[in-house]
Every structure is written in C-alpha cells, then in structure tokens.
Biopython code that builds the backbone (N, CA, C, O; Angstrom):
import numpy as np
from Bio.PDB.StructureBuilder import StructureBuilder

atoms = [
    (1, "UNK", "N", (16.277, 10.260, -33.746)),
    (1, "UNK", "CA", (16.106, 11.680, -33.550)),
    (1, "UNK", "C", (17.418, 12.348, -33.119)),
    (1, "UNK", "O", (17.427, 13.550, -33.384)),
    (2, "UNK", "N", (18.548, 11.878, -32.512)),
    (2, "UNK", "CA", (19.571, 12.493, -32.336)),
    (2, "UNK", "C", (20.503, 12.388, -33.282)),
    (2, "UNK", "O", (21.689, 12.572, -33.006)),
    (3, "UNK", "N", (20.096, 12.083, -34.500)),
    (3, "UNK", "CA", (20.856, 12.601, -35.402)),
    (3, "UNK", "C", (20.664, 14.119, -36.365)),
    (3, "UNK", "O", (21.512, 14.663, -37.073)),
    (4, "UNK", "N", (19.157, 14.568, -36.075)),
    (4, "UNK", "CA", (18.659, 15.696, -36.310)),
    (4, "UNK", "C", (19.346, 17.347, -36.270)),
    (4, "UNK", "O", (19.406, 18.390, -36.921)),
    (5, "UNK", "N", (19.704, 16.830, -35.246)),
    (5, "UNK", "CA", (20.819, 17.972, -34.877)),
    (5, "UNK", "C", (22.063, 18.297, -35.253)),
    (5, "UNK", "O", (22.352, 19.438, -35.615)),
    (6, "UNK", "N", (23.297, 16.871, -35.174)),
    (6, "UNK", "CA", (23.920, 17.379, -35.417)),
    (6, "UNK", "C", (24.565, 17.574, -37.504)),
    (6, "UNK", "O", (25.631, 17.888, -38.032)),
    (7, "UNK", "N", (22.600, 16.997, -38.240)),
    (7, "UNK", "CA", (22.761, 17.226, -40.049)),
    (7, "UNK", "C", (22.634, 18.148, -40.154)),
    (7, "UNK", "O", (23.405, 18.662, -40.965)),
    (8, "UNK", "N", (21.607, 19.100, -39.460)),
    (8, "UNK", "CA", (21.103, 20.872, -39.253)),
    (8, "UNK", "C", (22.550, 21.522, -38.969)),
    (8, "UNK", "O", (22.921, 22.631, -39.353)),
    (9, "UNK", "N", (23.010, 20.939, -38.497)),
    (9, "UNK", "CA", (24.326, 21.878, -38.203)),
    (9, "UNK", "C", (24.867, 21.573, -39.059)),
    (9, "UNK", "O", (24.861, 22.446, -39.927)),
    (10, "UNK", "N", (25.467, 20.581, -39.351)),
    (10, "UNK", "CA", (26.435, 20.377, -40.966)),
    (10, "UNK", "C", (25.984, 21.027, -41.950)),
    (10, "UNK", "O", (26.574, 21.998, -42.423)),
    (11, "UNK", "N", (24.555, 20.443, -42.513)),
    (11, "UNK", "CA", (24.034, 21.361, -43.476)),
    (11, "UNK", "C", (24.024, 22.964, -43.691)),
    (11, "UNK", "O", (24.076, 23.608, -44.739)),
    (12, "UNK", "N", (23.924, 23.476, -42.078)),
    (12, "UNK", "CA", (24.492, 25.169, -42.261)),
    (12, "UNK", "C", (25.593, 25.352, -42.357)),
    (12, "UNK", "O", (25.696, 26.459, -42.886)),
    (13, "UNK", "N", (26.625, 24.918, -42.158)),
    (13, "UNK", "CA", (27.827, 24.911, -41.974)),
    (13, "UNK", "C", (28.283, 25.546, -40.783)),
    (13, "UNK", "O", (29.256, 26.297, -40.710)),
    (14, "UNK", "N", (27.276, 25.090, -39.547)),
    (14, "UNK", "CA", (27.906, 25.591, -38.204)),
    (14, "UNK", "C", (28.706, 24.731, -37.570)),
    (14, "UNK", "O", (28.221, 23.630, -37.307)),
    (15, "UNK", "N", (30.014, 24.993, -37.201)),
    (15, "UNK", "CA", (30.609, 23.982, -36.392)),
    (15, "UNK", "C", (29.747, 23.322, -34.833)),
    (15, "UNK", "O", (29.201, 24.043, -33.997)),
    (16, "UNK", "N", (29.814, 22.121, -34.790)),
    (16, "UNK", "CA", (28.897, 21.856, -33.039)),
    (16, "UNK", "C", (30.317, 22.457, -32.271)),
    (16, "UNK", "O", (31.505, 22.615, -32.552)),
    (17, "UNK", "N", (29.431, 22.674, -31.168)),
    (17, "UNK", "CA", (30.228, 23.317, -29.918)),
    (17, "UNK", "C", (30.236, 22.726, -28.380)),
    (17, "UNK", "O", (30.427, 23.165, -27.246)),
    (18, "UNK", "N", (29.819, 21.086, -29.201)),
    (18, "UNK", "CA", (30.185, 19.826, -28.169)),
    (18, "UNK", "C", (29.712, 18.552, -29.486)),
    (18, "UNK", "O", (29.278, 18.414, -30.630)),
    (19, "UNK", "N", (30.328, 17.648, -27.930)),
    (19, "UNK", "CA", (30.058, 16.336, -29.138)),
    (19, "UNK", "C", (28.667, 15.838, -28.739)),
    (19, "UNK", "O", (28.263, 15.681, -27.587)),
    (20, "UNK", "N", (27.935, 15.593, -29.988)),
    (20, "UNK", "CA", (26.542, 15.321, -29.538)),
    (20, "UNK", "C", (26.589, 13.688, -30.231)),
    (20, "UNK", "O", (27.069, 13.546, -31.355)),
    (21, "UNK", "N", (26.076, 12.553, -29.495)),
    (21, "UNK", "CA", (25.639, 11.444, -29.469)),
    (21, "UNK", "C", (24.906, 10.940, -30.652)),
    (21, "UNK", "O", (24.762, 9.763, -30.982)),
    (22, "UNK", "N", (24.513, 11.886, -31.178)),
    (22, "UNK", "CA", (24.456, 11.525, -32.890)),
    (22, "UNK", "C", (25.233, 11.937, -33.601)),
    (22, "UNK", "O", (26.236, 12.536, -33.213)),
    (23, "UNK", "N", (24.858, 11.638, -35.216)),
    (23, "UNK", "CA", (25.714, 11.633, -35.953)),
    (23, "UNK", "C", (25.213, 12.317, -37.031)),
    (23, "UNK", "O", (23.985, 12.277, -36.959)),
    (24, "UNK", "N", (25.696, 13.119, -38.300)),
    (24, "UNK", "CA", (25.054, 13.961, -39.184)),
    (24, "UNK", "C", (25.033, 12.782, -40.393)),
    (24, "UNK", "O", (25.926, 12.377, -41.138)),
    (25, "UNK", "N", (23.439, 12.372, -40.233)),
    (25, "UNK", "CA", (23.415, 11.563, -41.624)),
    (25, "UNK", "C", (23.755, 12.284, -43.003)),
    (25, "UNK", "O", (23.568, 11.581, -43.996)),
    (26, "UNK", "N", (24.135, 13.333, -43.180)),
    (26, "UNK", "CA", (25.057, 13.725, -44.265)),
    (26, "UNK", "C", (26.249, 12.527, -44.447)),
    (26, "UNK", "O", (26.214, 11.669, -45.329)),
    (27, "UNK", "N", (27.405, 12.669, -43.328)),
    (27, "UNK", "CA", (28.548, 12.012, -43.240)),
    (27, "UNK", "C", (28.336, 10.111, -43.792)),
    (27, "UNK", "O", (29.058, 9.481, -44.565)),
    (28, "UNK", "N", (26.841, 9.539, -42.894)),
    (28, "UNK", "CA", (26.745, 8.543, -43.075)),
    (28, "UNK", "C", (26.016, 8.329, -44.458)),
    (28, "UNK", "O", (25.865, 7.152, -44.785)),
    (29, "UNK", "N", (25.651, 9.078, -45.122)),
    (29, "UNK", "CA", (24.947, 9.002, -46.567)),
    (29, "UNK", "C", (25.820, 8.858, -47.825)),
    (29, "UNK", "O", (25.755, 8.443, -48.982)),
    (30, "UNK", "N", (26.680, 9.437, -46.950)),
    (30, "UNK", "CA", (28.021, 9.652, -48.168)),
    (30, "UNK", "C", (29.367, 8.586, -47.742)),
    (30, "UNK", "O", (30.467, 8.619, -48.293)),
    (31, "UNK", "N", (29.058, 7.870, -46.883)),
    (31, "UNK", "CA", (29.825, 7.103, -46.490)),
    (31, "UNK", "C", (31.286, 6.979, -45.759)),
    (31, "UNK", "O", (32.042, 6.019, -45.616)),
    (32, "UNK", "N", (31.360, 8.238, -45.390)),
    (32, "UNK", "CA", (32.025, 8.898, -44.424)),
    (32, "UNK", "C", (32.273, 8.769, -42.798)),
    (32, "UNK", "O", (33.224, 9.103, -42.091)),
    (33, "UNK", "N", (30.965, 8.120, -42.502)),
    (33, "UNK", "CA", (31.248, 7.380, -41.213)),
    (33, "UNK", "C", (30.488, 6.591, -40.626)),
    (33, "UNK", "O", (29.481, 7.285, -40.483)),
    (34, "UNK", "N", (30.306, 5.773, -40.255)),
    (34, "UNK", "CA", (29.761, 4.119, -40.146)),
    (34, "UNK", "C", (29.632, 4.312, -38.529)),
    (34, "UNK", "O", (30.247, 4.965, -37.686)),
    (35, "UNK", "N", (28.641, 3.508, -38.524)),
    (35, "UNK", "CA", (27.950, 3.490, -37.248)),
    (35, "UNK", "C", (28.225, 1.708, -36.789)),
    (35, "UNK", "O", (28.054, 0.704, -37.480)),
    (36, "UNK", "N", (28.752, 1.855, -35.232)),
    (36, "UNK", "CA", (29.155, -0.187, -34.680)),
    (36, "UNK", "C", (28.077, -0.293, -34.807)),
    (36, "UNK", "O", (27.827, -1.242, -35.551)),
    (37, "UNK", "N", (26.928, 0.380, -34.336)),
    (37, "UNK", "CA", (25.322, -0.448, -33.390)),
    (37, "UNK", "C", (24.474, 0.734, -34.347)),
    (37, "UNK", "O", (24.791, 1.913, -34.509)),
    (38, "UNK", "N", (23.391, 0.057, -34.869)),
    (38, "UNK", "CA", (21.978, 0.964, -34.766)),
    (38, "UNK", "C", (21.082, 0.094, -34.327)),
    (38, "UNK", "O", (20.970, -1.103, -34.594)),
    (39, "UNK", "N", (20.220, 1.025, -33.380)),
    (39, "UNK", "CA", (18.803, 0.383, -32.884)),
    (39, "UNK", "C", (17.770, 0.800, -33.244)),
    (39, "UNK", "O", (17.819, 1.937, -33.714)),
    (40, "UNK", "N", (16.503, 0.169, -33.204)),
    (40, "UNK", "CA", (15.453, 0.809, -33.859)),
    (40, "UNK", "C", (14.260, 0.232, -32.866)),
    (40, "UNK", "O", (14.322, -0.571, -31.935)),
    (41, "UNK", "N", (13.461, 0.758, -33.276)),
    (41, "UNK", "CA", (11.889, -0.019, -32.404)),
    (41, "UNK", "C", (10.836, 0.604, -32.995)),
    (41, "UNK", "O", (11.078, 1.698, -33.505)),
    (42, "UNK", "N", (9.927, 0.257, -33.044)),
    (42, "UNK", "CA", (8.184, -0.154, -32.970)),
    (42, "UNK", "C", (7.471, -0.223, -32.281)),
    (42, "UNK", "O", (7.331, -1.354, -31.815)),
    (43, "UNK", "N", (6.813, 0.558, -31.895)),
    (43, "UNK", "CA", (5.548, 0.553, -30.578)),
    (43, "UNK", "C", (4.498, 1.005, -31.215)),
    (43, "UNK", "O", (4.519, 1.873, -32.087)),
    (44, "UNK", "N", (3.553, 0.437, -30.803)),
    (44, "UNK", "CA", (2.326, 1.191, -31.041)),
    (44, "UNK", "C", (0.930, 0.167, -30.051)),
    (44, "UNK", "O", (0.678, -1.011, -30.304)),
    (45, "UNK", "N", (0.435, 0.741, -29.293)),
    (45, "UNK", "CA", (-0.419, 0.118, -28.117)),
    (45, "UNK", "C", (0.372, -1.178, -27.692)),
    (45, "UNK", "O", (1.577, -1.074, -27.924)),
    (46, "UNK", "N", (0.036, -2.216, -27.201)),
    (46, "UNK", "CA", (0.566, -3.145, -26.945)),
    (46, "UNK", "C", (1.599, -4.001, -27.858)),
    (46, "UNK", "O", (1.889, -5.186, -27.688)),
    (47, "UNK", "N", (2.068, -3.163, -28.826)),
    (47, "UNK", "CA", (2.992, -3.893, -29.999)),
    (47, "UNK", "C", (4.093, -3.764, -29.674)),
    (47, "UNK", "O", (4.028, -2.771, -28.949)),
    (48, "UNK", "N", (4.814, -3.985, -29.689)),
    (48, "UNK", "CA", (6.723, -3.610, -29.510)),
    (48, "UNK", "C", (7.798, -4.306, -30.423)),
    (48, "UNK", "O", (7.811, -5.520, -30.627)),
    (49, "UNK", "N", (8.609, -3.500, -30.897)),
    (49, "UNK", "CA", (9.210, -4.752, -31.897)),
    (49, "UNK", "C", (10.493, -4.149, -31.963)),
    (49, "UNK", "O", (10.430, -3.047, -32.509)),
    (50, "UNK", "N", (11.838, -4.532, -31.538)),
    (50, "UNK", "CA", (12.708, -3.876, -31.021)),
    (50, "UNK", "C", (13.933, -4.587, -32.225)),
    (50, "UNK", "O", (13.689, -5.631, -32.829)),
    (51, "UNK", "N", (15.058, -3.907, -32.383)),
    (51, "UNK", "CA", (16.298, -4.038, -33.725)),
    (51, "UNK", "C", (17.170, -3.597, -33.438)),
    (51, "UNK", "O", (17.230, -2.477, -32.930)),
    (52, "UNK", "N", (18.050, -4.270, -33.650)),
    (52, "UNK", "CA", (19.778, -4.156, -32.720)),
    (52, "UNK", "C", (20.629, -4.728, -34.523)),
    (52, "UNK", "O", (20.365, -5.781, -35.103)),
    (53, "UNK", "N", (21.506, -3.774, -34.950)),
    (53, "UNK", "CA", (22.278, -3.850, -36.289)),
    (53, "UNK", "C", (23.426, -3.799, -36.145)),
    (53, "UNK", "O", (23.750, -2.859, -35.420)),
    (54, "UNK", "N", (24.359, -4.476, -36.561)),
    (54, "UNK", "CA", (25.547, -4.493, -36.578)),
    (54, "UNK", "C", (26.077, -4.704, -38.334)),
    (54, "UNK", "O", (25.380, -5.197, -39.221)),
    (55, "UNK", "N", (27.599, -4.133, -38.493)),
    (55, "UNK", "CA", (27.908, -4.350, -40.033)),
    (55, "UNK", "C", (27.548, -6.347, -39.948)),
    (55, "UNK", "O", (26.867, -6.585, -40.945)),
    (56, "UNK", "N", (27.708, -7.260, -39.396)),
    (56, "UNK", "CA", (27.887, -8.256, -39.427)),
    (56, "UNK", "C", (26.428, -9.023, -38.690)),
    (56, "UNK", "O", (26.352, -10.196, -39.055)),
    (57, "UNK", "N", (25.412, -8.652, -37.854)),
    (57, "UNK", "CA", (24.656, -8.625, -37.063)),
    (57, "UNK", "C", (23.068, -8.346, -37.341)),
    (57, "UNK", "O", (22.808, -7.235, -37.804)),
    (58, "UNK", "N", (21.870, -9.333, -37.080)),
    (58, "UNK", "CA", (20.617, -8.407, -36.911)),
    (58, "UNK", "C", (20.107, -8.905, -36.040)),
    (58, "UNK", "O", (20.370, -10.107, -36.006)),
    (59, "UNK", "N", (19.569, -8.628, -35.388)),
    (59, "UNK", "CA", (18.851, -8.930, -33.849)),
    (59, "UNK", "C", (17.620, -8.381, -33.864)),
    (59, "UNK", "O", (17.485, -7.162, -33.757)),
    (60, "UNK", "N", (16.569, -9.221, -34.001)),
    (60, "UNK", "CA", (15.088, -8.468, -34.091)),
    (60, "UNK", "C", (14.081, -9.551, -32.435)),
    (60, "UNK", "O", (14.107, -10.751, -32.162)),
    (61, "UNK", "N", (13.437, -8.503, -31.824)),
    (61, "UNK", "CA", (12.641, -9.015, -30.333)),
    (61, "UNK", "C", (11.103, -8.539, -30.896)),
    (61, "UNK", "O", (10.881, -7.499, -31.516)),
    (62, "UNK", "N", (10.150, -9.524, -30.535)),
    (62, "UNK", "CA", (8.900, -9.555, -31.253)),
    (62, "UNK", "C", (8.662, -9.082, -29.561)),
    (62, "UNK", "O", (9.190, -9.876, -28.783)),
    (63, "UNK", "N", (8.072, -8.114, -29.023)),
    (63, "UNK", "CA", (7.523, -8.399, -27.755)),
    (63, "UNK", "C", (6.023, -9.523, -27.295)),
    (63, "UNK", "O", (5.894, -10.530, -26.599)),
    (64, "UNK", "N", (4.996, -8.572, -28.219)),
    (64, "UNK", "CA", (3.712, -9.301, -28.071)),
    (64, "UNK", "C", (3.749, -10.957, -28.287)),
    (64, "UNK", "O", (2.769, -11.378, -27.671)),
    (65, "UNK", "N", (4.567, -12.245, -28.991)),
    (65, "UNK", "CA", (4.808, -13.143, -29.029)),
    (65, "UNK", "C", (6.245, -13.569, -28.423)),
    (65, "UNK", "O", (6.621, -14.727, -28.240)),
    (66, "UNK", "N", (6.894, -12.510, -28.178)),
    (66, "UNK", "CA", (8.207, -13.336, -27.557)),
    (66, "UNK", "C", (8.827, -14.200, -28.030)),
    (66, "UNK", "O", (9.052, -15.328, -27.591)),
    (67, "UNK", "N", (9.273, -13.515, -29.352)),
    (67, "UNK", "CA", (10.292, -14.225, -30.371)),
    (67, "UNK", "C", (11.003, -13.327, -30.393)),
    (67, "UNK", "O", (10.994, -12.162, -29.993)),
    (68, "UNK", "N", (11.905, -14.231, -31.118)),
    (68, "UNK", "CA", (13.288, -13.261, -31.402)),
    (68, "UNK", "C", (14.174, -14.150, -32.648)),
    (68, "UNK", "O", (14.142, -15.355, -32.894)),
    (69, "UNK", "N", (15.036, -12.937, -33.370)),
    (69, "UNK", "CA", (15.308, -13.640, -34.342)),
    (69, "UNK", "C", (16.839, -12.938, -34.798)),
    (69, "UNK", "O", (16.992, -11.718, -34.732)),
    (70, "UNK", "N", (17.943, -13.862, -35.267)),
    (70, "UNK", "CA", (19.253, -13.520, -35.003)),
    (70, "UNK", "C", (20.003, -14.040, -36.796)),
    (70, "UNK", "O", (20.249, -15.165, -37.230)),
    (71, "UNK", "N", (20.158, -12.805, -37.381)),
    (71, "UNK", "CA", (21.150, -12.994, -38.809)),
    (71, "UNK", "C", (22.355, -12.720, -38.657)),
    (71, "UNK", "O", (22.727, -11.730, -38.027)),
    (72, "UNK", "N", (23.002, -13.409, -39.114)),
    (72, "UNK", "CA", (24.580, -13.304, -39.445)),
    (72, "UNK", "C", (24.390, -12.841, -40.757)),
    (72, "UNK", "O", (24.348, -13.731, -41.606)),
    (73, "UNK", "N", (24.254, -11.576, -41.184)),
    (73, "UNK", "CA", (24.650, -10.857, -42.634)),
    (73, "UNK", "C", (25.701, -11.611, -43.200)),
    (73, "UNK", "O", (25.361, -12.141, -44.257)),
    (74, "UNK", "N", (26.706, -11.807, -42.899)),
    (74, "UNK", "CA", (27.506, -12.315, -44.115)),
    (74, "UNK", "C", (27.581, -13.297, -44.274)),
    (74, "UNK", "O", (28.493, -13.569, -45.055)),
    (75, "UNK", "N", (26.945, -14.272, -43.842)),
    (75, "UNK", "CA", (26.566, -15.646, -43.955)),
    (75, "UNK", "C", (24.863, -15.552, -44.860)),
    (75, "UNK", "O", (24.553, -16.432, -45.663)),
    (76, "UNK", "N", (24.092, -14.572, -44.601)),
    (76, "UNK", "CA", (22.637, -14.576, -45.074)),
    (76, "UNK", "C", (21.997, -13.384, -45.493)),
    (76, "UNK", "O", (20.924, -12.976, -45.047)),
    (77, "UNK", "N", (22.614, -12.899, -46.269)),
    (77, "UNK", "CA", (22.080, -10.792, -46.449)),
    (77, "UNK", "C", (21.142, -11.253, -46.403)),
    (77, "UNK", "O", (20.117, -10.573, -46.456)),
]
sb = StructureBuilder()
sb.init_structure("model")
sb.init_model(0)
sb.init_chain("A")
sb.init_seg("    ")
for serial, (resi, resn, name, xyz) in enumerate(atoms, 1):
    if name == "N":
        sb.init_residue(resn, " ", resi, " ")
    sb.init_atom(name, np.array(xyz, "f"), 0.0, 1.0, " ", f" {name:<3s}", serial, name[0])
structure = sb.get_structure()
C-alpha cells in the first residue's frame, strides 16, 4: 500500500514534496528502479504466511505449521 501514493503522483505528474517510503510502481514496471527487499504476507484468521525477496533470495514462514523455506534464485528460479 505505500506504493499507492507515490504512482498517483507520478501518474499526475505532481512532483512529491517529501520522500515517501514507497516507490511509484510506474518506475518499477518499467524497470527503472529495483527494490533490495520486498515483503509480503497472508493472514487470514489464524493463517499467517509471511515473504521476504531479494534479487538473489526467497524466504517464505508458514506460521500455523512453523515451517519455513529458503531459495537461492540463482541457483533454483
């Protein structure tokens, strides 16, 4: 969700008038600027399922079983 803001602004062509903690998936669609870390998650009642990305990296946490599971992309797309 904090990237919401600052595509609305690109897309109008308003300059931001600070730096906001996201990023305008315009820039990253077009390949313009790359993100070190994305995280992601999954909840829903007692479910949780949490994702940590790196260009080189995937890191996935099962909560409800308490697994976890670790890719080296360039060893295993």
């Amino acid at each position: 969700m904090v990237d919401i803001l600052p595509t609305f602004l690109q897309a109008a062509g308003i300059e931001p008038q600070e730096d906001y903690s996201g990023r305008s998936l315009l820039d990253i669609a077009e390949g313009k600027q790359l993100r070190e870390l994305t995280m992601g998650q999954y909840n829903r009642n007692e479910f949780g399922v949490y994702l940590a990305v790196t260009e080189r990296c995937k890191y996935i946490y099962s909560a409800p079983d308490n697994k976890e599971w670790l890719f080296d992309l360039q060893v295993d797309p």
